[in-house]
Structures are given as structure tokens and as C-alpha cells.
FIPALUM-130673 format. One line per field, with one value per residue (C-alpha): residue number from 1; x, y, z; chain; residue in one letter. Coordinates in steps of 0.05 Angstrom, whole numbers, plus 32768, in hexadecimal, padded with zeros to 4 digits. Example, Ala and Ser with C-alpha at 12.3 -4.5 7.8 and 13.67 -1.06 7.14 Angstrom:
BEGIN
pos	1, 2
east	80F6, 8111
north	7FA6, 7FEB
up	809C, 808F
unit	A, A
code	a, s
END
This chain:
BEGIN
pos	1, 2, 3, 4, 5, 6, 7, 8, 9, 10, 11, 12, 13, 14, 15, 16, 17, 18, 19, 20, 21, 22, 23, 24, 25, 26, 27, 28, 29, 30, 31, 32, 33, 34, 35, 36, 37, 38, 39, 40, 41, 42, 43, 44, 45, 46, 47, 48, 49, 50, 51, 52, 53, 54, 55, 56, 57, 58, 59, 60, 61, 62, 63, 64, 65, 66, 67, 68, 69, 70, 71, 72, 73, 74, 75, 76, 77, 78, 79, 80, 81, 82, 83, 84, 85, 86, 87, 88, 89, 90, 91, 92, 93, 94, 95, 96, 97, 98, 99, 100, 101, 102, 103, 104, 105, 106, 107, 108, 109, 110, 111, 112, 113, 114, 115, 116, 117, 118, 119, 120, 121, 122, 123, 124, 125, 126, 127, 128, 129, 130, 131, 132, 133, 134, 135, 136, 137, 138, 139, 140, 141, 142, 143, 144, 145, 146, 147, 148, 149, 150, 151, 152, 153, 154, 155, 156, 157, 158, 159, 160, 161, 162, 163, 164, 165, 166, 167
east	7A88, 7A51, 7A75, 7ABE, 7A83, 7A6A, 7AB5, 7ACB, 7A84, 7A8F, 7AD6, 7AC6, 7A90, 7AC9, 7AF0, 7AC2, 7AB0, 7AFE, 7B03, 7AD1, 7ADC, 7AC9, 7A8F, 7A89, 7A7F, 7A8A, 7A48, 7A28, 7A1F, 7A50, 7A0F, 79DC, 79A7, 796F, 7983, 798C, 79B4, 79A7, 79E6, 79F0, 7A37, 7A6C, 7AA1, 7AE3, 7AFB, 7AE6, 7B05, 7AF7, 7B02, 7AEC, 7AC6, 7AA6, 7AA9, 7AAF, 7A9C, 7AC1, 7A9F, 7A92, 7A47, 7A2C, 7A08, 79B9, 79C5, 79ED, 7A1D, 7A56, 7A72, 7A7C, 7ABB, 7AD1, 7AED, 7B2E, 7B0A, 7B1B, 7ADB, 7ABB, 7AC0, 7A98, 7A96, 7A5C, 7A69, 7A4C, 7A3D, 7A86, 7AA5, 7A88, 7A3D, 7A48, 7A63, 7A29, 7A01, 7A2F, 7A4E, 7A9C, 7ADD, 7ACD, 7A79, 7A8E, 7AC5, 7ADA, 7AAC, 7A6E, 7A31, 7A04, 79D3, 79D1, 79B8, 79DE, 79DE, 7A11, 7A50, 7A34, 7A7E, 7A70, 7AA4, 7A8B, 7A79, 7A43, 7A22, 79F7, 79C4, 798F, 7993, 798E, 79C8, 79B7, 79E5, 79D3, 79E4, 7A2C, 7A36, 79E9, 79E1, 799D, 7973, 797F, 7966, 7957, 797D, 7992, 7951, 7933, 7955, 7943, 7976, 7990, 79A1, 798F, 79C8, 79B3, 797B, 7954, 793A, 794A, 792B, 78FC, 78F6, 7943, 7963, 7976, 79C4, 79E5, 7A0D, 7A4C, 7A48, 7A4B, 7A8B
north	81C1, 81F4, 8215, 8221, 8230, 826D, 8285, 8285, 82AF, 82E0, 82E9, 82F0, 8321, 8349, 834B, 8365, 839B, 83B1, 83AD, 83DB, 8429, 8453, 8486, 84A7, 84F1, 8527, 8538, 857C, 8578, 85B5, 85E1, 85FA, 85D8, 8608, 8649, 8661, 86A6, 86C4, 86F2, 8714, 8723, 872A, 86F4, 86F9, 86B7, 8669, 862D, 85F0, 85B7, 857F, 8568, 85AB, 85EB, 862C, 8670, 869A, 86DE, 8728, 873D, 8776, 87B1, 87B2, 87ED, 87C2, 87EF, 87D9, 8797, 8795, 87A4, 878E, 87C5, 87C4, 87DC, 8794, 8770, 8741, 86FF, 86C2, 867A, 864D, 8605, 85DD, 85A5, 8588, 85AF, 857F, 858C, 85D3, 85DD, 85B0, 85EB, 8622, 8635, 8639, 865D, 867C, 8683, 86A7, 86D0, 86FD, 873B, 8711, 871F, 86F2, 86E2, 8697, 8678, 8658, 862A, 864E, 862E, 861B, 8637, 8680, 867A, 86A7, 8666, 862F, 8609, 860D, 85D7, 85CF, 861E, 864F, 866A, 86A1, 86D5, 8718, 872C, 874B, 879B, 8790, 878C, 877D, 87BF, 87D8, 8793, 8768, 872A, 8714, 86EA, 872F, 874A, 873D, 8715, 86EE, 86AD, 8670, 863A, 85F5, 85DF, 860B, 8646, 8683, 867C, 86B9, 86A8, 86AC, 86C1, 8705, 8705, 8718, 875A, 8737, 8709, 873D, 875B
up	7746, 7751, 7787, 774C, 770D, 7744, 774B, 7705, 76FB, 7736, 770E, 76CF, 76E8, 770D, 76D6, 76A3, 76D6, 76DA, 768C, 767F, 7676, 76B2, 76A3, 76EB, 76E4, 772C, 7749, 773F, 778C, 778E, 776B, 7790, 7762, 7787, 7772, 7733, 771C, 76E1, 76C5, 768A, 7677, 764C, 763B, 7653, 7637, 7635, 764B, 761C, 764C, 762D, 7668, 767A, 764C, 7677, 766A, 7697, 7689, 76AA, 76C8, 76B0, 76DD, 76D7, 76AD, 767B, 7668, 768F, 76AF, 76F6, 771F, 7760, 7796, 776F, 7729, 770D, 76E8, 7715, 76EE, 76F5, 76DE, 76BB, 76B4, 767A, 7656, 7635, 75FA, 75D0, 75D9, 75F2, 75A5, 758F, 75A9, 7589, 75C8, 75B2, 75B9, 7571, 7579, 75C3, 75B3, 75ED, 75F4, 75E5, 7611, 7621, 7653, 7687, 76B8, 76E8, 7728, 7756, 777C, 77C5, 77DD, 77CB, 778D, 774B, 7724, 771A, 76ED, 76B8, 76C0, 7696, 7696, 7655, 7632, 760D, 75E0, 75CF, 7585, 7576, 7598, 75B7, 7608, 761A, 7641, 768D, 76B4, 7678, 765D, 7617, 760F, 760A, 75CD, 7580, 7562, 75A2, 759B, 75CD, 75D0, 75EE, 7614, 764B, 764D, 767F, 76BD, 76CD, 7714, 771D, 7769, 7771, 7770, 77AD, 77B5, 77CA, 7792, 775F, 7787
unit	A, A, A, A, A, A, A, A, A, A, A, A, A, A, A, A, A, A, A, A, A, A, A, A, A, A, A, A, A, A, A, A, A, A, A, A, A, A, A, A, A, A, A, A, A, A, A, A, A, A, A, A, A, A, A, A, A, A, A, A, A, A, A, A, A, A, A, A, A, A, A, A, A, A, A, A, A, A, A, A, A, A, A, A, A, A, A, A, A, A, A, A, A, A, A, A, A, A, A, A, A, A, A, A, A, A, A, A, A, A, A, A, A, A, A, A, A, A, A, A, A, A, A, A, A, A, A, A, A, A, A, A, A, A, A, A, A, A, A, A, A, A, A, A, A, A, A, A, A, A, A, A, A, A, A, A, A, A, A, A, A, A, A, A, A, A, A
code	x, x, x, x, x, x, x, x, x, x, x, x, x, x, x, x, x, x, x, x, x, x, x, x, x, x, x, x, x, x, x, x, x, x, x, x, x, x, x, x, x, x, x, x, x, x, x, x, x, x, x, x, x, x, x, x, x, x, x, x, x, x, x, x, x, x, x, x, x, x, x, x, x, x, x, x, x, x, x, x, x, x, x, x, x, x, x, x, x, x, x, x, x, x, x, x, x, x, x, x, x, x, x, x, x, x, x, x, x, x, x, x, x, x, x, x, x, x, x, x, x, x, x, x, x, x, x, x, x, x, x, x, x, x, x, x, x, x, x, x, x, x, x, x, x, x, x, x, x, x, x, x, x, x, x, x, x, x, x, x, x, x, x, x, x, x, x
END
């Protein structure tokens, strides 16, 4: 009797376990969590997954006055990965509050592959008020009127960004 009350349990566990909804989420094992980039650029456009919002955007030269450009003269472009478009607009970060041409300022956890992407983390987002770029070397959390969207803050201890990832 014991031995048929023990199956119908192990089954009835089983089958609770298959009716409920799946909540696995992909690893962030494709980040380097140990390094951290810090860009400021402009946006080029965002992609409002609904798992993870992207800001695909253009760096901009220490100088700030111009974005980067490959050997061909096209921008360099790049990729941050966030939170889903859901919290991401909880934080103001939007296809309207980001329009194209917006600068802003992040820090990111880049691709281990070498792609221009990576995550956001716990990282600042920061965007610079309309028609400002921050000054030669500095970052939107350095001009008046900037606005901070989400948790974190940007890192000051950020690695310097490799000359081939800027290419």
C-alpha cells in the first residue's frame, strides 16, 4: 500500500512540475562580468524586445564632437543589452524618451567574442540633455541637466576601451 501511496505522490509531484510555467532565463555567461566599458554615444535606434531592450547606438571621439567611423567612414555601432522593455520603460528608457540622435553616456559589460555589444549590468545609464555632448573625455554624468535612468551609477574605474573595438 505504501509502496502505490509513494507512486501516486512521485506522480502527482511530476505532474505539477510539468504544469507549471517555465521561468528559465540565458545566462549572462556570454559578458565579461570583470570589465566594464564606459561609452558615450549617440543613438542610432532601439530595439524593444520584450525580453531585453537594446540600444544600438554610435561612440563618440574623446573630443565629442563626432561619432566614430570604421576604415570605410561608416559609424562604428555598438549594442547594450538591458533589462526587458518593460522595466527599461519603467526607468524612462523608450523608443520616444531615446529618439535617434540622443546622447547618452553607459556602462557596459562587453561580449567575451569581440562583437560591439554587452550588457548593462547593474551599470549607469545616463542621458545628456537635448543638442548637449558632455566635454573632451567626460561623460553625461558630468553635465547639468543629465538625467540617470535605472539603477547604478557610472563606474569611474572603467577599462580603457581597446583601439580595435572602437574600429
Amino acid at each position: 500500500m505504501s509502496r502505490i501511496v509513494s507512486m501516486i505522490a512521485v506522480a502527482g509531484a511530476c505532474f505539477a512540475a510539468a504544469t507549471q510555467p517555465a521561468r528559465a532565463h540565458h545566462s549572462f555567461a556570454m559578458y565579461d562580468q570583470d570589465t566594464v566599458y564606459v561609452f558615450t554615444g549617440v543613438v542610432v535606434r532601439i530595439n524593444p524586445d520584450s525580453n531585453h531592450l537594446q540600444i544600438f547606438f554610435a561612440p563618440l571621439n574623446e573630443a565629442r564632437d563626432q561619432v566614430l567611423r570604421d576604415d570605410k567612414g561608416e559609424p562604428v555601432t555598438w549594442a547594450v543589452e538591458m533589462d526587458s522593455a518593460g522595466q527599461a520603460a519603467n526607468y524612462g528608457v523608450t523608443v520616444n524618451g531615446f529618439p535617434r540622435g540622443t546622447v547618452f553616456s553607459v556602462g557596459l559589460h562587453p561580449l567575451r567574442n569581440g562583437l560591439h555589444a554587452g550588457g548593462r549590468g547593474k551599470n549607469g545609464l545616463v542621458r545628456c540633455p537635448d543638442d548637449v555632448a558632455p566635454p573632451p573625455g567626460k561623460h553625461c554624468d558630468s553635465v547639468p541637466g543629465a538625467t540617470a535612468h535605472g539603477e547604478g551609477s557610472l563606474p569611474a574605474d572603467s577599462a580603457p576601451i581597446p583601439a580595435a573595438a572602437l574600429r
